[in-house]
C-alpha positions in Angstrom: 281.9 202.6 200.9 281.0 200.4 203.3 277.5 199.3 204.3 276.1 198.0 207.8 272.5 196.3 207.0 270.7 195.8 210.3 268.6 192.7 211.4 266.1 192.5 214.0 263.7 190.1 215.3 261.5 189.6 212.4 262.7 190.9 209.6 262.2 190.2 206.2 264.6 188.3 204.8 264.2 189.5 200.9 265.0 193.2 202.3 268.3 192.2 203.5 269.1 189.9 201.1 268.4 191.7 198.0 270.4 195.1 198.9 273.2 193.1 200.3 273.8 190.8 197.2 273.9 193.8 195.4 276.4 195.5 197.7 278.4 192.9 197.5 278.3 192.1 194.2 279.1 195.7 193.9 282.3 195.8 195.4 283.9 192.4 193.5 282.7 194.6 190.4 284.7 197.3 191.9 287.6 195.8 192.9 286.8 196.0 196.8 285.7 199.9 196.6 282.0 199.0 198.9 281.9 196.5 201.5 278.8 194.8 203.4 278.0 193.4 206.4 275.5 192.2 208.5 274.7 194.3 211.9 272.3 194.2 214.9 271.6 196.8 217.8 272.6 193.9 220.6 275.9 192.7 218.0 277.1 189.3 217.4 273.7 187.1 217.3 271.7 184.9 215.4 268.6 186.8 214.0 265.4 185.0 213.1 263.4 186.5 210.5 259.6 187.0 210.2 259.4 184.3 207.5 259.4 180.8 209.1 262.7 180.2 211.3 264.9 181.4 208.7 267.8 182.9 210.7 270.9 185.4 209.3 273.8 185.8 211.5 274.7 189.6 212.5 278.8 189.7 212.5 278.9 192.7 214.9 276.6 195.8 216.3 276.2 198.7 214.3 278.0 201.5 214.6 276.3 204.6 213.5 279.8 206.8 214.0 281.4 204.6 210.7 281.3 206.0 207.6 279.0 204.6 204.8 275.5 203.3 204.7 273.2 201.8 207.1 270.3 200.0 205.9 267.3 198.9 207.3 264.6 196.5 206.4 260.7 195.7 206.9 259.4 192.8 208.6 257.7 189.8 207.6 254.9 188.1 208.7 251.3 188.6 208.9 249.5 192.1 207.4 247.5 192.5 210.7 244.4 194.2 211.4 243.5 197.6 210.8 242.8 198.5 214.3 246.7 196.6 214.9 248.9 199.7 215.0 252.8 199.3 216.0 253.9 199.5 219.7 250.9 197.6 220.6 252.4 194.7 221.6 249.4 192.3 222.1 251.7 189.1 220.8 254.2 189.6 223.1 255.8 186.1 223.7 254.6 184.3 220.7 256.9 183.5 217.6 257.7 185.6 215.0 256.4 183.8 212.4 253.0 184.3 214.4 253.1 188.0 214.7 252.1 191.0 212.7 254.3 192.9 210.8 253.1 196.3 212.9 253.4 194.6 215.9 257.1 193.2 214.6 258.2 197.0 213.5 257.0 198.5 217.0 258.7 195.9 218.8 262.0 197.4 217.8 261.4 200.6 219.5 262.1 199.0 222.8 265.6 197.9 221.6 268.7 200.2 221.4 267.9 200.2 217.6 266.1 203.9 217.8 269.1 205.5 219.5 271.7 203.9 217.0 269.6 205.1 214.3 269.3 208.4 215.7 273.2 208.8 216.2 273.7 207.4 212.6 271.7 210.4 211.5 273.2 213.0 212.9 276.3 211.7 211.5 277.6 213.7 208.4 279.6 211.0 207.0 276.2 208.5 207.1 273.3 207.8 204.8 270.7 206.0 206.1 268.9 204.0 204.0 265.4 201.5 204.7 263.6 199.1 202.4 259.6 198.5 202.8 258.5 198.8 206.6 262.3 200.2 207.4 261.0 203.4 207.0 258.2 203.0 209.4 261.2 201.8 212.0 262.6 205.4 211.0 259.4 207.2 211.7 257.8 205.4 215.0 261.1 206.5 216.4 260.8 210.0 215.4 263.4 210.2 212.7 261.6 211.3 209.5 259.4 213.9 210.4 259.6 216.5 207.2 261.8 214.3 204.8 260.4 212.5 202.2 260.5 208.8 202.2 258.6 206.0 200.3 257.2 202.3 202.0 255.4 199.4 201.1 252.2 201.0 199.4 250.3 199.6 202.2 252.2 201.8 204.8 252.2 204.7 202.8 249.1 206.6 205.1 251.1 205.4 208.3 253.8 207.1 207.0 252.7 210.2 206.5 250.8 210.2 209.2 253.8 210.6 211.2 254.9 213.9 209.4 256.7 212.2 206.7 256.4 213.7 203.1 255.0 210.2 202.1 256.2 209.6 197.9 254.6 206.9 195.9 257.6 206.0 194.1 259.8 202.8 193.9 262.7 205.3 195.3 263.0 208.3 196.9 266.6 210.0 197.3 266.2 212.5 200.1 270.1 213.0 200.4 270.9 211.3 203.2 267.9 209.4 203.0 267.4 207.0 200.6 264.4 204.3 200.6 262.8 202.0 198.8 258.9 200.5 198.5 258.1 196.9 198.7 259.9 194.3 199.3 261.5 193.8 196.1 262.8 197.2 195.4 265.7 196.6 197.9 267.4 195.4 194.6 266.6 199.2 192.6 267.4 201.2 196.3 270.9 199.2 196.5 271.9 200.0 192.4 270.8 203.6 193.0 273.6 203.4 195.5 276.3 201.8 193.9 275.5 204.3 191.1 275.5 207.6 193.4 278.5 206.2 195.5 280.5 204.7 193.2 279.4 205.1 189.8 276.9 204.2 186.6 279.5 201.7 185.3 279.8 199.6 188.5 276.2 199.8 189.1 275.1 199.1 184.7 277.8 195.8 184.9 276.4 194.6 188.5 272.4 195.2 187.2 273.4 193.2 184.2 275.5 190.2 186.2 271.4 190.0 188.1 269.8 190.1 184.9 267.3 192.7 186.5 266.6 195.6 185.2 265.9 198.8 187.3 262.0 200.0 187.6 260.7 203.3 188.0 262.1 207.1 188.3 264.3 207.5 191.2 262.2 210.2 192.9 263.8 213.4 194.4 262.3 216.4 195.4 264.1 218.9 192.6 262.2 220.6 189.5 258.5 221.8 188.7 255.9 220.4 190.8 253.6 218.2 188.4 250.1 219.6 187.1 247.1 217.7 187.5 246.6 215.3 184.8 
């Protein structure tokens, strides 16, 4: 399995990070069976993230027509005001650091990052995956309208307000779309992975390596709907 996590202008580094440790640590445990790398929409490039000038390098451009996962994360930077929706670029020109995290999310819809998505989708052989704001990259650009999908709790109404089936849960396993709340749930999303691609044992040894122990109920839309409590 191999697994293409995108950065773009912005980003927050902890929803990288976390799933790609993971990943990684994943295929040593495996004897090389995942692999991870680091991917952007323009290719080869230094990325800076949303939090201070912390940059990650992106080794090549993603390809949505390979195999495997493709991941993408939130932003980081400042929570913005309400009336501050995505694609209204109003700090246009001004650091990262200095912009919201809508405006740093909308800002990727004027890259080639929505049509690599798209194609990534329609490809059998993919699962896309997002952690925190990722899945409002997936919706702006029209991508998860009737699938169900989690965000950062604070994005949750934004979500479903683009025809998402919006899921308060640390996880949500839609098939071939698999996504994970805040920030630090990149760590549960990317061990939910290594256990539905390549197995419990891989995934129980690499959960113990991190000394973290998975939160929640991977959510999925199977059995009786709950009654009200």
């Amino acid at each position: 399995m191999h697994a293409q996590i995108v950065l773009f202008d912005g980003f927050d580094p902890l929803d990288v990070i976390a799933p790609y440790e993971v990943l990684h640590a994943g295929g040593t445990a495996s004897g090389g069976l995942v692999s991870v790398e680091l991917v952007s929409a323009e290719g080869p490039r230094e990325v800076v993230s949303g939090t201070g000038s912390l940059a990650l390098r992106a080794t090549a451009a993603l390809d949505p027509v390979r195999p495997g996962l493709v991941l993408v994360p939130g932003a980081s930077g400042r929570v913005g005001e309400p009336d501050e929706v995505p694609g209204h670029d109003s700090g246009a020109g001004q650091p990262q650091q200095d912009a919201s995290i809508p405006v740093l999310l909308g800002r990727t819809l004027t890259t080639e990052l929505p049509a690599l998505l798209a194609a990534a989708m329609e490809n059998p052989e993919v699962t896309v995956c997002a952690v925190c704001g990722g899945s409002l990259v997936l919706a702006m650009a029209g991508l998860l309208e009737g699938r169900h999908a989690t965000t950062h709790p604070m994005g949750l109404d934004m979500l479903d307000a683009t025809g998402v089936h919006a899921v308060r849960a640390r996880v949500v396993d839609d098939g071939d779309v698999v996504t994970g709340a805040g920030v630090a749930s990149g760590l549960d999303l990317a061990l939910h992975l290594l256990e539905r691609e390549v197995g419990p044992r891989i995934a129980h040894a690499v959960e113990e390596m991190f000394a973290h122990e998975r939160r929640g109920i991977v959510w999925r839309d199977q059995g009786p709907v709950a009654a009200a409590f």
